[in-house]
C-alpha positions as CSV (number, residue, x, y, z in Angstrom):
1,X,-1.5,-7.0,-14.5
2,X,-2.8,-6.3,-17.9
3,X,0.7,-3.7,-18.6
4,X,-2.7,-1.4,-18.0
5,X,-1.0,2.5,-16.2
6,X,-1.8,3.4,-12.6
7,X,-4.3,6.9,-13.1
8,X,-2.2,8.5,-10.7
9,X,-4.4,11.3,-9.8
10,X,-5.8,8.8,-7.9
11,X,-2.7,7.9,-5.6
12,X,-2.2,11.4,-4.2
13,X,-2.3,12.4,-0.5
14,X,-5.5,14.9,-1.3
15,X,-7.7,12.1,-3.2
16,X,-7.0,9.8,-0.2
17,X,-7.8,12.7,1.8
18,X,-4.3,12.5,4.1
19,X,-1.4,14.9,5.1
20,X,1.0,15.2,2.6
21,X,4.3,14.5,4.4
22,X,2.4,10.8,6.0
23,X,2.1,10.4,2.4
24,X,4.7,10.9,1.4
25,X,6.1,8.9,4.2
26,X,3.6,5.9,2.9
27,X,5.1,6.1,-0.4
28,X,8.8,6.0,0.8
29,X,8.4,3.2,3.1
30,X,6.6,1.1,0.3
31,X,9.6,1.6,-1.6
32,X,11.9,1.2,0.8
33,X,10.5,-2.0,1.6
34,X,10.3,-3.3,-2.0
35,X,6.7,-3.5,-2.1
36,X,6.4,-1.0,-5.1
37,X,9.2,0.0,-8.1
38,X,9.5,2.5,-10.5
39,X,9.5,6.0,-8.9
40,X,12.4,8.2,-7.0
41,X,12.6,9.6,-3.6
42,X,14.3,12.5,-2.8
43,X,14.8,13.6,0.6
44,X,15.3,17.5,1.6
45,X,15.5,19.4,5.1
46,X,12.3,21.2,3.7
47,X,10.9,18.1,3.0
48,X,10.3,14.9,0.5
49,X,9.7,15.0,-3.2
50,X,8.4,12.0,-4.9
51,X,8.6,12.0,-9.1
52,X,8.0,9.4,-11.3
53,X,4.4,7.8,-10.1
54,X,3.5,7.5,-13.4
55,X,5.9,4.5,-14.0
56,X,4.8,2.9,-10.1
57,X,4.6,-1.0,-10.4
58,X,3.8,-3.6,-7.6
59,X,6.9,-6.0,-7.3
60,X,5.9,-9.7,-6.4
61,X,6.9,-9.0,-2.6
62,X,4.1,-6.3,-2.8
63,X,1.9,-8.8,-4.8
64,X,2.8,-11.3,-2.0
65,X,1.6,-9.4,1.1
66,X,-1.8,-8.4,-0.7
67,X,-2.1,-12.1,-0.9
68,X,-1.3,-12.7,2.7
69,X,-2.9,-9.7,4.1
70,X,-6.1,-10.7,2.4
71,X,-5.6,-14.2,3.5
72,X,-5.3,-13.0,7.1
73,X,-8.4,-11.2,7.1
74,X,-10.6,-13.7,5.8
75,X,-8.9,-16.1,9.1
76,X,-9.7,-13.5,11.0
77,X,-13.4,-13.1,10.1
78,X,-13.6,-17.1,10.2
79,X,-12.7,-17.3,12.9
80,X,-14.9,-14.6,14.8
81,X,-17.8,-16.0,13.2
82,X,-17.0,-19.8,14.8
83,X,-16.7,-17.4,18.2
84,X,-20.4,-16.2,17.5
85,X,-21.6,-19.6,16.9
86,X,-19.6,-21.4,19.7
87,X,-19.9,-19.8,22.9
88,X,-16.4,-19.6,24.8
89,X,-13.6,-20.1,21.9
């Protein structure tokens, strides 16, 4: 928000502890979906290189589904907490 750069040590597939090609996977498909900007994808038969994180910036569509993911989860525990205290909803 703050123009404040991504530490992108912290957005690779060994600190979130995953396989690197379903990260790399992850990364493309945020991209592809226009969720995120500022990087390149490159596909190969030996597989995907990524370049450019350090530039990585949320597009409002990717701001936008934070907002409604969040929004959905918070329904969702409202909603099992009225099932806890009303009995058959």
């Amino acid at each position: 928000r703050a123009g404040e750069r991504i530490n992108v040590t912290k957005l690779t597939a060994e600190a979130l502890r995953i396989p690197q090609a379903y990260w790399a996977e992850i990364m493309c498909n945020l991209l592809d979906e226009g969720y995120v900007k500022g990087y390149s994808v490159r596909r190969y038969l030996s597989g995907t290189t990524i370049t450019g994180l350090e530039d990585i910036q949320i597009t409002p569509k990717g701001i936008e589904y934070l907002k409604e993911n969040n929004m959905m989860r918070k329904v969702l525990t409202y909603l099992k907490e009225i099932g806890e205290l009303v009995p058959g909803i």
